[in-house]
C-alpha positions in Angstrom: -19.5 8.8 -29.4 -17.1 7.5 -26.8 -15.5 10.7 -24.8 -12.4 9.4 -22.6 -10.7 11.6 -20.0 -7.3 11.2 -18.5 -4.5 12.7 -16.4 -1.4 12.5 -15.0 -0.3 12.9 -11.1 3.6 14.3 -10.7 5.6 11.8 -8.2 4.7 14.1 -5.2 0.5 14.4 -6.4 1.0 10.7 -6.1 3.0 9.9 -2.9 0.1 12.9 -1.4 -2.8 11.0 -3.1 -1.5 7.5 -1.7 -1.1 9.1 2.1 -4.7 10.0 1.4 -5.6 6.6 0.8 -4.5 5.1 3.9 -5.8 8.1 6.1 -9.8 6.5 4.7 -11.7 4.4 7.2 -12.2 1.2 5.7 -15.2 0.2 4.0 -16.9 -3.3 2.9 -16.4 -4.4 -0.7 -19.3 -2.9 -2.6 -20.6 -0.1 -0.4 -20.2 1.8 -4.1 -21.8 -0.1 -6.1 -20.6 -1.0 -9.4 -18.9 2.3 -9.9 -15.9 1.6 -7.4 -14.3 3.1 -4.8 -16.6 6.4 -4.7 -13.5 8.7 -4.9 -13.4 12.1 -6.8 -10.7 14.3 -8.2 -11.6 17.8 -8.6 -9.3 19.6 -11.0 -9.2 23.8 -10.2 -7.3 25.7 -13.2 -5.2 28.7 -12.7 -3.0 31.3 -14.7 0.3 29.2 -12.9 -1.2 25.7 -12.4 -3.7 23.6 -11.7 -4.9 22.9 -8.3 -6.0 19.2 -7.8 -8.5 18.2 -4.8 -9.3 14.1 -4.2 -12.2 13.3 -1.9 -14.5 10.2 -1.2 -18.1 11.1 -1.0 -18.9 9.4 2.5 -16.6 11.3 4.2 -16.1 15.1 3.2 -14.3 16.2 6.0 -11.4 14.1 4.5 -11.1 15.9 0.7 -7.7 16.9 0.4 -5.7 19.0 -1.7 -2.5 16.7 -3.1 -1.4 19.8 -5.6 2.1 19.9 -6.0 3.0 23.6 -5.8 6.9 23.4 -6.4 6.4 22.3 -9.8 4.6 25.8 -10.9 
């Protein structure tokens, strides 16, 4: 059985999630493996919203929180 998973960013998740990107230190093509670019959403629900958290795995100190609040 084939399970797929998607989701949505608002305008403002994505503008955040995009500054994200360009805040990474570059890495060779690769360094992953097959499975990509190594980054992570982590999706935190609440009675108001959800809260979403992105991170890349070689560098934790970078995970950010791109939730956009005004929308709850």
């Amino acid at each position: 059985m084939k399970m797929s998973y998607n989701f949505d960013l608002s305008p403002s998740e994505e503008e955040k999630y995009n500054k994200w990107l360009n805040k990474l230190p570059q890495i060779s093509a690769g360094h992953f493996g097959a499975a990509g670019g190594g980054h992570w959403f982590k999706f935190i629900p609440t009675g108001i919203g959800c809260i979403i958290i992105v991170g890349r795995s070689d560098v934790p100190e970078l995970d950010e929180n791109i939730t956009d609040y005004d929308s709850w």
